[in-house]
C-alpha positions as CSV (number, residue, x, y, z in Angstrom):
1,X,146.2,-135.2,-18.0
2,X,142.8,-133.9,-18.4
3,X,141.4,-135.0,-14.5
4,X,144.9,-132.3,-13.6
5,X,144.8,-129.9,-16.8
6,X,148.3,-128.5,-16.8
7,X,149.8,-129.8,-13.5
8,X,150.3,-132.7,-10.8
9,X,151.6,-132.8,-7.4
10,X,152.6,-129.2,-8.2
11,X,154.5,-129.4,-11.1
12,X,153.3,-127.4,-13.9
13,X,153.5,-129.5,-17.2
14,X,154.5,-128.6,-20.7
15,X,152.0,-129.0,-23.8
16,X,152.1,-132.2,-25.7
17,X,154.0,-134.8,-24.0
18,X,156.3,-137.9,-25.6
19,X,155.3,-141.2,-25.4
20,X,157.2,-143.8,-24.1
21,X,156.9,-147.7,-24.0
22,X,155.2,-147.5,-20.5
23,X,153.3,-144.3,-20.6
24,X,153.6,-140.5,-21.9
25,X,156.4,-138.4,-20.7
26,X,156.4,-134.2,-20.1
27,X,158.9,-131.7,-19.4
28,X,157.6,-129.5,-16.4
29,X,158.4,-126.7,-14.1
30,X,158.8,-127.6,-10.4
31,X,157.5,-125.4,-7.6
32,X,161.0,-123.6,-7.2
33,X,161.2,-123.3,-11.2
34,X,163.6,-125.9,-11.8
35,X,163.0,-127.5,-15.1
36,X,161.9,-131.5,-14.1
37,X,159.9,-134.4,-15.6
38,X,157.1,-136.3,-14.8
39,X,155.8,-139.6,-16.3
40,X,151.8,-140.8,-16.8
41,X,152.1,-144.3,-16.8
42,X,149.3,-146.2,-18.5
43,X,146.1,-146.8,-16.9
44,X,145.8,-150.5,-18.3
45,X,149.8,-151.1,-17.0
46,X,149.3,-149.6,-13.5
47,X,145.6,-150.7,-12.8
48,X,146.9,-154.0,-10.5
49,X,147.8,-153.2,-7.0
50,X,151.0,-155.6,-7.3
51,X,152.3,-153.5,-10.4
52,X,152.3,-150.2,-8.1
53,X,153.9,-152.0,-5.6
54,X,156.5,-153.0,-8.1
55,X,157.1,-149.7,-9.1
56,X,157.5,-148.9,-5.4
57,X,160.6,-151.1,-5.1
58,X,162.1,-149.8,-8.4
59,X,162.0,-146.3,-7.5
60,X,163.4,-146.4,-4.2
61,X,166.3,-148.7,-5.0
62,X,167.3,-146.2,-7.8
63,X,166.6,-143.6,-4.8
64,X,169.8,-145.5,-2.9
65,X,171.6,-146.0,-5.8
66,X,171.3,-141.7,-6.4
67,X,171.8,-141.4,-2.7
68,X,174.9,-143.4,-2.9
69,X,176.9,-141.1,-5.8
70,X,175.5,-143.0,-8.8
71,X,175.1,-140.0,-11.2
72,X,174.3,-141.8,-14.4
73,X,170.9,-142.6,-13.6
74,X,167.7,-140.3,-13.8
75,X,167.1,-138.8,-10.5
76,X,163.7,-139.8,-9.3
77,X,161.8,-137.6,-6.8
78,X,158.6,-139.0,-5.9
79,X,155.7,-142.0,-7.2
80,X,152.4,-140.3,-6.8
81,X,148.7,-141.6,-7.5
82,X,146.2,-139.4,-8.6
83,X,142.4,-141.4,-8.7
84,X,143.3,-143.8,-11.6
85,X,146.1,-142.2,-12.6
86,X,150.5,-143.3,-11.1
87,X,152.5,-140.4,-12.1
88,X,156.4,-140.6,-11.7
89,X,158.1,-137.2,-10.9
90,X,161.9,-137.4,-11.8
91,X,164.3,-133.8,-10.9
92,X,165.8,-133.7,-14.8
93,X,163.9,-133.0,-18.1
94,X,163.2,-136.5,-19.9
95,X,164.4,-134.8,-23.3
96,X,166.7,-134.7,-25.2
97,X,167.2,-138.3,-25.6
98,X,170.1,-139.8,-28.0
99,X,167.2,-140.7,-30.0
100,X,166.3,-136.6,-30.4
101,X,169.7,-135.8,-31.6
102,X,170.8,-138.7,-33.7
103,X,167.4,-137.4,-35.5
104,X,168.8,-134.1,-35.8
105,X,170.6,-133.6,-39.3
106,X,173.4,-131.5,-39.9
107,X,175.9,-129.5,-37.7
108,X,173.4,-130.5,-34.5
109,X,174.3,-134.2,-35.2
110,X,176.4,-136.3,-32.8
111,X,180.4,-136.1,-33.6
112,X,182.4,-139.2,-32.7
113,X,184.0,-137.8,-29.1
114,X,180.3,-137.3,-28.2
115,X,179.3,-140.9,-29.5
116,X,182.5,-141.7,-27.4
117,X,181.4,-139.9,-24.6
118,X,177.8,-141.5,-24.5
119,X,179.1,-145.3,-24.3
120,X,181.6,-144.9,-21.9
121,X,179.7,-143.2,-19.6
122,X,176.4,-145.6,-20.3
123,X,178.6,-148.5,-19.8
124,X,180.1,-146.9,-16.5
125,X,176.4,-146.5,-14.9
126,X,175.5,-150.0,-16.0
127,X,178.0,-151.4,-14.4
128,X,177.4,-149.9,-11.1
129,X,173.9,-150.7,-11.6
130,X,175.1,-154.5,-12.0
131,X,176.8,-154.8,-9.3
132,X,174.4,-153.4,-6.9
133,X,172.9,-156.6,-8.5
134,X,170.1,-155.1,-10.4
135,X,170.1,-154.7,-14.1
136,X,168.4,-151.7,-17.0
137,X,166.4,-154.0,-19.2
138,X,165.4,-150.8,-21.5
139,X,168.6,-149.6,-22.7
140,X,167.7,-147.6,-26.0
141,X,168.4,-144.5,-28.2
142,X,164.9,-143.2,-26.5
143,X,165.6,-144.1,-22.8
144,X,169.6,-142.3,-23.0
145,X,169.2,-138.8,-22.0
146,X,171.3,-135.9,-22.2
147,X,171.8,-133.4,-20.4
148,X,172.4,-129.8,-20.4
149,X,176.1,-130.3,-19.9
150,X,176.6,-132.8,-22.4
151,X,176.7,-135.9,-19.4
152,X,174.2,-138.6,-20.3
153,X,171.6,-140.0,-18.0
154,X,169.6,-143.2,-18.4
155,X,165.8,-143.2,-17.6
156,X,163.4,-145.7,-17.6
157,X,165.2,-148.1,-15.9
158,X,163.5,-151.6,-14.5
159,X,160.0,-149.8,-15.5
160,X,158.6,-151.5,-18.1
161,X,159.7,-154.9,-16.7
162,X,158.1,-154.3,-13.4
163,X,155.0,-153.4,-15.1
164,X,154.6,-156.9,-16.7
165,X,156.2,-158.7,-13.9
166,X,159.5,-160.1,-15.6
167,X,163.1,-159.3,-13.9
168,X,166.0,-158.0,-16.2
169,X,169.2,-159.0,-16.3
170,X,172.5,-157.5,-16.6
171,X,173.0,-159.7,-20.1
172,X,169.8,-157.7,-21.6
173,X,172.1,-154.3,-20.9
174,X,175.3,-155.8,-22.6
175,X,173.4,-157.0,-25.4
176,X,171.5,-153.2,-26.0
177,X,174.4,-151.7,-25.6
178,X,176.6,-152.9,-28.0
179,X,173.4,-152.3,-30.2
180,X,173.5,-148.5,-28.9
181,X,177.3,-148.5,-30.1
182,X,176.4,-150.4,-33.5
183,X,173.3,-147.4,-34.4
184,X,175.7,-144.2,-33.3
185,X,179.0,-146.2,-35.3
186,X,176.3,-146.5,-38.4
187,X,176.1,-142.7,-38.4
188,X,180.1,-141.8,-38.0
189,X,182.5,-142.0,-40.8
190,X,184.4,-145.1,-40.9
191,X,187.9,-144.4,-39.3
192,X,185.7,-143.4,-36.1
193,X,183.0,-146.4,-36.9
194,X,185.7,-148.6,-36.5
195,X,186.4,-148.3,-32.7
196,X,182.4,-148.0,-32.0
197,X,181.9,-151.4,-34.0
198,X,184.8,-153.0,-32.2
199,X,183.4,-152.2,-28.4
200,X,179.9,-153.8,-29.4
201,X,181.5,-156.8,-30.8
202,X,184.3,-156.6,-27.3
203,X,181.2,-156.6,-25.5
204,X,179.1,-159.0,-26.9
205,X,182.5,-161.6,-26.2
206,X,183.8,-160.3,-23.5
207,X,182.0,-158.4,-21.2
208,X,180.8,-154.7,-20.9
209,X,183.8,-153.9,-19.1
210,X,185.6,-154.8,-22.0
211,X,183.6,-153.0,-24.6
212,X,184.0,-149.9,-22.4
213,X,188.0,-150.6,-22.3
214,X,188.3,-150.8,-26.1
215,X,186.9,-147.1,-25.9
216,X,189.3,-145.6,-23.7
217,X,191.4,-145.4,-26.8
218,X,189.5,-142.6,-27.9
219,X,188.8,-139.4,-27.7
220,X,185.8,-138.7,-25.7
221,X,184.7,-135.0,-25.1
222,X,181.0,-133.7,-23.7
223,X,181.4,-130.2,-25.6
224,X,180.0,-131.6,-28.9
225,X,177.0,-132.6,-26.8
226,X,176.3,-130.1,-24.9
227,X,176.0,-127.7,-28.0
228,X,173.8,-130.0,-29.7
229,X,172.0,-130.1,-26.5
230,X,171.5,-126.0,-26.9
231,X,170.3,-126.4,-30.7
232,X,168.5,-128.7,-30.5
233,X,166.3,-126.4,-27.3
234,X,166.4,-123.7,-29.2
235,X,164.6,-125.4,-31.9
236,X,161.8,-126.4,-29.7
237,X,158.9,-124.6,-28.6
238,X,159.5,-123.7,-24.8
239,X,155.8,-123.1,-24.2
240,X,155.2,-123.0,-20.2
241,X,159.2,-123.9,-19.6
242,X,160.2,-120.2,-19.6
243,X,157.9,-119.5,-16.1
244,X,159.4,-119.0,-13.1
245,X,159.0,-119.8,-9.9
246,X,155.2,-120.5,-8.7
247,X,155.2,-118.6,-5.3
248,X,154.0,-119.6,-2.1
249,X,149.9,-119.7,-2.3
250,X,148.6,-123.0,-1.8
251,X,147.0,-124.7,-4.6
252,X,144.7,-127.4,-4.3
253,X,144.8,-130.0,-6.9
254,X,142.5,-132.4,-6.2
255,X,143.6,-136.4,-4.7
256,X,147.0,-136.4,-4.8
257,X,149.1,-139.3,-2.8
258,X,152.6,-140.5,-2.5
259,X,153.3,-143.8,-3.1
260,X,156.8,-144.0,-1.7
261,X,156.0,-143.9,1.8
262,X,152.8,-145.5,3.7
263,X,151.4,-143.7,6.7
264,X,151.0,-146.3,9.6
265,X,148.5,-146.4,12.4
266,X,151.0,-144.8,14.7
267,X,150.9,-141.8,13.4
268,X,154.6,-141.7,11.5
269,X,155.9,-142.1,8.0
270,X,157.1,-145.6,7.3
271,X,158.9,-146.5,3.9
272,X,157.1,-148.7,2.0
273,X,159.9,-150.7,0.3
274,X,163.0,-148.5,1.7
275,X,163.9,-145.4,3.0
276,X,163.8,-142.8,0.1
277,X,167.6,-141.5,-0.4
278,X,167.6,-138.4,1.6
279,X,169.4,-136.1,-1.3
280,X,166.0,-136.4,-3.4
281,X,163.3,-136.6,-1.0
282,X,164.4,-134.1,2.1
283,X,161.0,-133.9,3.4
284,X,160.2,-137.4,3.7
285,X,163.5,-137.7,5.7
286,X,161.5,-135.6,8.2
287,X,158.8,-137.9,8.2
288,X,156.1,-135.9,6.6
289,X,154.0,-136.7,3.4
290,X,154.4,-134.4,0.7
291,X,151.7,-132.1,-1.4
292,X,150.2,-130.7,1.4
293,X,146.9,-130.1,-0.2
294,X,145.4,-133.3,-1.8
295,X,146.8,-135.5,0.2
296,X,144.6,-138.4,2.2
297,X,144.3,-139.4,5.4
298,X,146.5,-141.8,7.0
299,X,144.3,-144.9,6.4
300,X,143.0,-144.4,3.4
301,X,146.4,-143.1,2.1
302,X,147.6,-147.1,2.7
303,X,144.7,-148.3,1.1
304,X,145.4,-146.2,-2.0
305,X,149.3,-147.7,-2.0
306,X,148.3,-151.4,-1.9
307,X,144.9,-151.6,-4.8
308,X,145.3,-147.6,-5.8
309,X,141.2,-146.9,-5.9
310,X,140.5,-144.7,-3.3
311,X,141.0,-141.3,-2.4
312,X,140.7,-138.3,0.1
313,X,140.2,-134.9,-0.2
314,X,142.4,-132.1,1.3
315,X,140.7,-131.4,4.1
316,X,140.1,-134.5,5.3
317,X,143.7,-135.0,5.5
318,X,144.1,-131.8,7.5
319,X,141.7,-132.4,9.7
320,X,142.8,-136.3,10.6
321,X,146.2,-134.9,11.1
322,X,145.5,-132.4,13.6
323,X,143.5,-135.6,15.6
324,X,146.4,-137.7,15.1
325,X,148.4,-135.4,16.6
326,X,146.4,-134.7,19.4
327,X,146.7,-138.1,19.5
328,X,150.2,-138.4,19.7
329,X,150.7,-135.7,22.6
330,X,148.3,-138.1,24.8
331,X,149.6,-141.7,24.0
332,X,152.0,-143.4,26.6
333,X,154.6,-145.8,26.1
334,X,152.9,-148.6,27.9
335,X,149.9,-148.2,25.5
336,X,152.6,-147.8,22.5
337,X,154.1,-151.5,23.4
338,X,150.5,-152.7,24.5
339,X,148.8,-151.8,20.9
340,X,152.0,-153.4,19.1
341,X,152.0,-156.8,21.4
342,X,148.1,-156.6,19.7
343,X,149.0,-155.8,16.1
344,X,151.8,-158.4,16.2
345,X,149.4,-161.3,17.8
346,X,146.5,-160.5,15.2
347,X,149.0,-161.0,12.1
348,X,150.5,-164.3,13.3
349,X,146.9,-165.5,14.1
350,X,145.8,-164.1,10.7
351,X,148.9,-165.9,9.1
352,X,148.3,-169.3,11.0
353,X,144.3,-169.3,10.3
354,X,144.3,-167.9,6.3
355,X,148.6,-169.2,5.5
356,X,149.3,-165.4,4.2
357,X,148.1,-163.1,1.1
358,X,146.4,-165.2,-1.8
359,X,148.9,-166.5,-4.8
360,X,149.2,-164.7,-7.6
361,X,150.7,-165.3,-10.8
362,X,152.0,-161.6,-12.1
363,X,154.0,-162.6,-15.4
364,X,155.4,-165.4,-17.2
365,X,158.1,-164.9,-20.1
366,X,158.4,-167.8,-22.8
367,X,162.3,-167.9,-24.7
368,X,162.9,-170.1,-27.4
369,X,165.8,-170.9,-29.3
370,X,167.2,-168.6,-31.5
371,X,169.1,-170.9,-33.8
372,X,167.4,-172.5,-37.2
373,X,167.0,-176.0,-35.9
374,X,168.2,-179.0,-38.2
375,X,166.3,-181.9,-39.0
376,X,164.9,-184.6,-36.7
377,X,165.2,-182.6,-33.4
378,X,163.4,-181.8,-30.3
379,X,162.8,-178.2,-29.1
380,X,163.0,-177.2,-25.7
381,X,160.9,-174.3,-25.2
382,X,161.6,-172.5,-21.8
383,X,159.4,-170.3,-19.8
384,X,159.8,-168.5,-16.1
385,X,156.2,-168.2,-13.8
386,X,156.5,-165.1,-12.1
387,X,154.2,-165.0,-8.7
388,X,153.6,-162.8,-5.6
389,X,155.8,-165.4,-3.6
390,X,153.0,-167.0,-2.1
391,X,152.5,-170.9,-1.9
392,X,149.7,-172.4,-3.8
393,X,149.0,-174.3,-7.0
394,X,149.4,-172.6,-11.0
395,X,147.4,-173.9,-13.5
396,X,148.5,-173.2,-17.2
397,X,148.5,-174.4,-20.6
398,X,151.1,-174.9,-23.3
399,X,149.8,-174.6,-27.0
400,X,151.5,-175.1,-29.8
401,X,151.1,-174.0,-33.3
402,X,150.5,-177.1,-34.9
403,X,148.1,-178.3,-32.6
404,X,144.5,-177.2,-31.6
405,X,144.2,-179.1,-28.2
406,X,146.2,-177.7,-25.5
407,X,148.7,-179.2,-22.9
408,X,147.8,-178.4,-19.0
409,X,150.2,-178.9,-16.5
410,X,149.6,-177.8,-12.7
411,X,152.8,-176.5,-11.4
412,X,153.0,-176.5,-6.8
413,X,154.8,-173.2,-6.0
414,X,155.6,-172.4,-2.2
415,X,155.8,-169.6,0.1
416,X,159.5,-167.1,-0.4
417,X,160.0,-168.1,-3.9
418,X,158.5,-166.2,-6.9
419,X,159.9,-167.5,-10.0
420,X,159.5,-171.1,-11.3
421,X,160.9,-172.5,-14.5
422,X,159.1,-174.4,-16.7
423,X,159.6,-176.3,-20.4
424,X,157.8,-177.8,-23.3
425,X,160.0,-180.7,-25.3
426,X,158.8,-180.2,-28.7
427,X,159.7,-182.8,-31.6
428,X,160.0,-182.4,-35.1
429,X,160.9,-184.9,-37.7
430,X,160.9,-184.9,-41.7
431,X,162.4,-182.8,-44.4
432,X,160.8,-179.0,-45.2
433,X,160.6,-175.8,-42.7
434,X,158.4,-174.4,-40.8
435,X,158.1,-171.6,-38.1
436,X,156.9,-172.9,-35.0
437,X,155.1,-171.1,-32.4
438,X,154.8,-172.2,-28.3
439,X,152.3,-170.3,-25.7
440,X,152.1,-170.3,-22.2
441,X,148.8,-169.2,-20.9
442,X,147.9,-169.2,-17.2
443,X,144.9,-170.4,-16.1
444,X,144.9,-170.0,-12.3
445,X,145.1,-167.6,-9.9
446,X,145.2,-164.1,-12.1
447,X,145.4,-161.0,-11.1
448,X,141.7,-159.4,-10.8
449,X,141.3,-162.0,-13.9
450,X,143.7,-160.4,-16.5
451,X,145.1,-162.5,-19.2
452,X,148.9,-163.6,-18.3
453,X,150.5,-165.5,-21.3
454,X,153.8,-164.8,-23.5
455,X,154.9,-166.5,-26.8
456,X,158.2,-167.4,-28.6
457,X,158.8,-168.5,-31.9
458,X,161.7,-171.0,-33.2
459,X,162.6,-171.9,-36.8
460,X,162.9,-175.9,-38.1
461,X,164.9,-176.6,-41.1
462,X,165.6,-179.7,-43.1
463,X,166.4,-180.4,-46.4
């Protein structure tokens, strides 16, 4: 926060902030004096150009799902970069999570309706979530928020995966949630624990669906919620949250650019994954980028979306949008379809001559089984490559625990798919126990020559 002191893209930020597992979270006061949110993700977790990109298509498909009447989720309104720093704005205060008030001792404390009333409506957004066919992969105490109503939101979701390059899956969510409904049952009495205990263990068998059903018979109310909500603010220090609105001067805060849409050549607004949902982002639906000052020029504002190291200052950007416009008034449409024919021709001769972008390996995630294994067995250790969707050739190494030399395999990937299984057959024979330990470790191609490995552990038992 120190290269913006108190504010970004606007938004004036609280003192002291929350961290989170991918970055440090404020509460903040938007331009019209709504209370809002905004989100410093880690330098080292945002410093590739294909983890921004990532982001990208997180964002906007939670933008659709928004757009689309999913009010469960964490309203996002914008992705901006600022120099080295990806900040993400979101329209609701990140706090109180479940987390907060399960803390909070005493007549502030979750009653059993509001435990009631968290699940099922957890399990109801997850649900749509899945079947929009994307999953959570972060479901936890600290990522449930609550709102001022008592209605919980959940926040967070697909960032942390898209920062190390895996893909969650709907079987994650189940599994946190019955987890979420085994912490709140720990902290009810036990007529109430009861039906909390039975959902997780419905849905670990059957389904979330299920687990959601087996609530239904009780009583689920928001009004213990909200008032914990209203405590539990009262008991904090609102600090900058009690200003109002700014005003309309014009404040200049430096390099400031939006990462949701890309500025093409042409002179308009193009989505860089898809269109933003128009409820959450009106002014990109009228094709301007927002922030007015700080924001770069059209060309340097797509370099900044695809390797994030460049900026612009303000005026720059003012003055290359009055050219462009000037621009605009004079260009015909027979010069329009002429410079397109041009652009298209130099991308398939680029694509025949160079085969497309450069693989990349961005993650790899190692599972092993979770079972004690018995004696005289072989392991099968297995392990998803995650790439850019290039073709190509990875080069990794398996190493084992108790072994010093390492295995290299070469694994031939090609173009449209980017994730590869791979598996390590590990035998073990005699009586005793021991904890074994595989790692993959890519070799080649990295991206910008980061370490990409992950690690699981199994358990051998024989007596």
């Amino acid at each position: 926060m120190s290269a913006h002191r108190d504010e970004i893209a606007g938004h004036r930020l609280a003192a002291g902030g929350r961290p989170g597992e991918v970055g440090t979270f404020w509460e903040a006061v938007a331009p019209d004096g709504r209370r809002v949110s905004a989100l410093r993700f880690d330098a080292a977790l945002v410093s590739a150009g294909w983890a921004r990109q990532r982001l990208v298509s997180v964002v906007t498909s939670d933008q659709r799902l928004v757009a689309g009447g999913l009010s469960g989720l964490m309203p996002v309104l914008d992705l901006v970069a600022a120099g080295d720093e990806v900040w993400l704005l979101a329209g609701h205060p990140a706090a109180p999570t479940l987390a907060d008030l399960m803390e909070t001792s005493g007549e502030a404390g979750l009653d059993p309706a509001g435990a009631v009333a968290v699940l099922t409506e957890s399990a109801a957004t997850l649900l749509a979530v899945h079947a929009a066919g994307l999953a959570h992969g972060s479901v936890r105490p600290d990522t449930v928020v609550i709102a001022e109503d008592g209605s919980t939101l959940l926040s967070e979701r697909g960032l942390a995966d898209a920062l190390r390059g895996r893909s969650p899956s709907p079987a994650q969510d189940v599994t946190a949630w019955a987890a979420l409904a085994r912490g709140l049952a720990a902290a009810q009495s036990p007529p109430d624990a009861a039906l909390l205990d039975r959902a997780a263990a419905t849905a670990a068998a059957q389904g979330l669906a299920a687990g959601r059903d087996v609530l239904l018979g009780g009583h689920a109310s928001r009004e213990g919620l909200a008032g914990a909500v209203l405590r539990w603010r009262h008991a904090q220090t609102e600090g900058v949250m009690d200003g109002g609105p700014y005003g309309t001067a014009e404040r200049d805060e430096g390099e400031i650019v939006t990462l949701l849409r890309v500025p093409t050549s042409g002179g308009t607004d193009t989505p860089a994954t898809h269109d933003p949902a128009p409820s959450t982002a009106d002014t990109h639906a009228k094709g301007e980028v927002r922030f007015g000052p700080g924001v770069p020029a059209r060309n340097a504002a797509e370099e900044i979306w695809q390797s994030g190291q460049q900026t612009v200052h303000a005026a720059e950007r003012r003055r290359a949008q009055r050219a462009a416009a000037g621009r605009r008034r004079r260009t015909l449409a027979l010069s329009t379809s002429v410079f397109a024919l041009v652009v298209a021709a130099a991308v398939l001769a680029w694509l025949q001559f160079t085969g497309g972008p450069a693989l990349v390996v961005e993650g790899v995630n190692v599972k092993a089984p979770k079972k004690t294994q018995g004696c005289d067995t072989t392991v099968t250790i297995n392990a998803t490559i995650v790439t850019n969707g290039s073709a190509g050739e990875v080069r990794y190494e398996w190493r084992r625990s108790d072994r010093d030399e390492p295995i290299e395999q070469l694994e031939s990937v090609r173009s449209g798919t980017s994730s590869y299984p791979v598996s390590l057959k590990w035998t073990v024979k005699g009586e005793g126990s021991f904890k074994g330990t595989a790692t993959l470790r890519v070799i080649s191609p990295l991206p910008g020559g980061e370490r990409v490995e992950d690690k699981a552990t199994f358990t051998y038992r024989c007596r």
